[in-house]
C-alpha positions as CSV (number, residue, x, y, z in Angstrom):
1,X,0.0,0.0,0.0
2,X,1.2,3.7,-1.0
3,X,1.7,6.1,1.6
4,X,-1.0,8.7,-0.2
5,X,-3.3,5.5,-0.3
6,X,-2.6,4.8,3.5
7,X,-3.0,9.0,4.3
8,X,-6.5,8.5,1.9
9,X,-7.8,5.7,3.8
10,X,-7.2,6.5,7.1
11,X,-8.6,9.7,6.6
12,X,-11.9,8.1,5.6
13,X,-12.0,6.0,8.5
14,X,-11.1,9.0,10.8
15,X,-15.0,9.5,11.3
16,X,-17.1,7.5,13.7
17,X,-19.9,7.4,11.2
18,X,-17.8,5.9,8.2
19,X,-15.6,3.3,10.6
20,X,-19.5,2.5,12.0
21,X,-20.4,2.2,8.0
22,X,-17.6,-0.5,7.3
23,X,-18.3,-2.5,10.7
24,X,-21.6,-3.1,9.3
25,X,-21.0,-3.8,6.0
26,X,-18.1,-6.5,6.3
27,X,-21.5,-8.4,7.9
28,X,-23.6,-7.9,5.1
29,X,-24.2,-5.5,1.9
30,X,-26.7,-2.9,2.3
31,X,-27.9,0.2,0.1
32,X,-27.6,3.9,1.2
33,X,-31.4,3.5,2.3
34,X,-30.7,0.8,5.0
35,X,-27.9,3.0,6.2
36,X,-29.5,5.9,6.6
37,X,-32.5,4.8,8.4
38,X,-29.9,2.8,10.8
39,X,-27.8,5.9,11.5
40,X,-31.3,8.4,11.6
41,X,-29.6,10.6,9.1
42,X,-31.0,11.6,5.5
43,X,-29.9,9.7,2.4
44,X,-27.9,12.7,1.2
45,X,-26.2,12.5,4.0
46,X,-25.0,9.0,4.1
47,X,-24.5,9.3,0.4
48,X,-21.2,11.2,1.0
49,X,-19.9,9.2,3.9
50,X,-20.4,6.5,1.5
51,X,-18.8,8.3,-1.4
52,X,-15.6,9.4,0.9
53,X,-15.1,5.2,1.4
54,X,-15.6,4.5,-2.1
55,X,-13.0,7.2,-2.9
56,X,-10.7,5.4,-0.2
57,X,-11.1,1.8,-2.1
58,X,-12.5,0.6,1.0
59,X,-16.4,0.4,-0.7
60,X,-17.5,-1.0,-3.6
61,X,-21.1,-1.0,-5.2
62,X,-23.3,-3.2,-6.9
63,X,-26.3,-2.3,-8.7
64,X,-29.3,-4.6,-8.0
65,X,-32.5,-3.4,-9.4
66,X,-33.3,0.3,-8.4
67,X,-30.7,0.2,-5.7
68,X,-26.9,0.0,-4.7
69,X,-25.6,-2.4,-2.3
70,X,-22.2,-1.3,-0.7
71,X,-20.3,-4.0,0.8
72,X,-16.6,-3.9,2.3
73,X,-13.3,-4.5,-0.3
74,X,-12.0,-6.9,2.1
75,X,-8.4,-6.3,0.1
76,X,-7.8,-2.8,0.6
77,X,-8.8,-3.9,4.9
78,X,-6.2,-6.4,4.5
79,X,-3.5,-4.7,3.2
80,X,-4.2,-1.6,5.6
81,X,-3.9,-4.6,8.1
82,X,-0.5,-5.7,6.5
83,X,0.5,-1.9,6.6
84,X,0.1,-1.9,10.6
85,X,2.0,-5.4,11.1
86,X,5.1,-4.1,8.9
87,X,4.2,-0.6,11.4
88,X,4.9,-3.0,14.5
89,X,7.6,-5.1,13.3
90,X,9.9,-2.1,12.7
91,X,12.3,-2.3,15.9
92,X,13.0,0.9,17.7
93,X,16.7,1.1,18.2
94,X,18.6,3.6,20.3
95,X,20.8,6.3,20.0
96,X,24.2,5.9,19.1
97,X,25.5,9.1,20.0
98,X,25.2,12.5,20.2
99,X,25.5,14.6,17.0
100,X,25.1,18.3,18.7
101,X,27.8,19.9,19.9
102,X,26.4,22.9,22.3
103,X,25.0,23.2,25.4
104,X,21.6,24.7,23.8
105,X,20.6,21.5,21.8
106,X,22.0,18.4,23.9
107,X,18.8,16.7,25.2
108,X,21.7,15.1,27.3
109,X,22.9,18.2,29.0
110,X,19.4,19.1,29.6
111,X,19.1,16.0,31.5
112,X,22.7,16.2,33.3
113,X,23.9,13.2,31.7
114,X,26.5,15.0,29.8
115,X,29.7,16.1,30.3
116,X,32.2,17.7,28.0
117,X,34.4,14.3,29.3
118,X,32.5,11.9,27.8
119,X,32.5,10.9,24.5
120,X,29.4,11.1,21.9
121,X,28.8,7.4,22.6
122,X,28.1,7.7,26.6
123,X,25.8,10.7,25.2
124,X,21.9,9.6,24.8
């Protein structure tokens, strides 16, 4: 997954309303109607939450009849999911030493761990 797509999706599950949208519809498809009279809002109004998701890849639609059915593209939820694991296997490592050489930016000094004995490495 591309970093604008991650930024594109995230931003459209960002809203209690649309993460509340998806929850539903990886149960079951249902058309804006259903929606709206679940969440007591207007059509209209569901129709953009709806739209934003699409946008995001995370919605797809399927014409039956009169009406839409929405349902969940379990793919782009999976590789969002493979996004986060790769997020949480990255190992934090620390500091190898300190690259600032004044008083004014050492984090160290502002702690009193340094002094101008020790080397870079005993920094951090």
């Amino acid at each position: 997954m591309e970093n604008t797509d991650t930024v594109k999706t995230l931003k459209a599950l960002a809203n209690d309303t649309r993460l509340e949208i998806v929850r539903m519809l990886l149960g079951r498809a249902m058309c804006i109607h259903a929606l709206a009279r679940h969440f007591h809002v207007s059509e209209p109004t569901i129709c953009v939450h709806v739209r934003v998701l699409r946008e995001a890849g995370l919605v797809t639609g399927q014409r039956k009849g009169y009406f839409v059915h929405y349902r969940v593209n379990r793919e782009a939820v999976r590789a969002l999911s493979v996004y986060f694991a790769e997020l949480c296997a990255v190992e934090a490592v620390s500091c190898q030493g300190c690259q600032c050489h004044t008083k004014t930016n050492c984090r160290c000094h502002a702690k009193g761990k340094h002094s101008h004995e020790t080397s870079s490495e005993d920094c951090c």
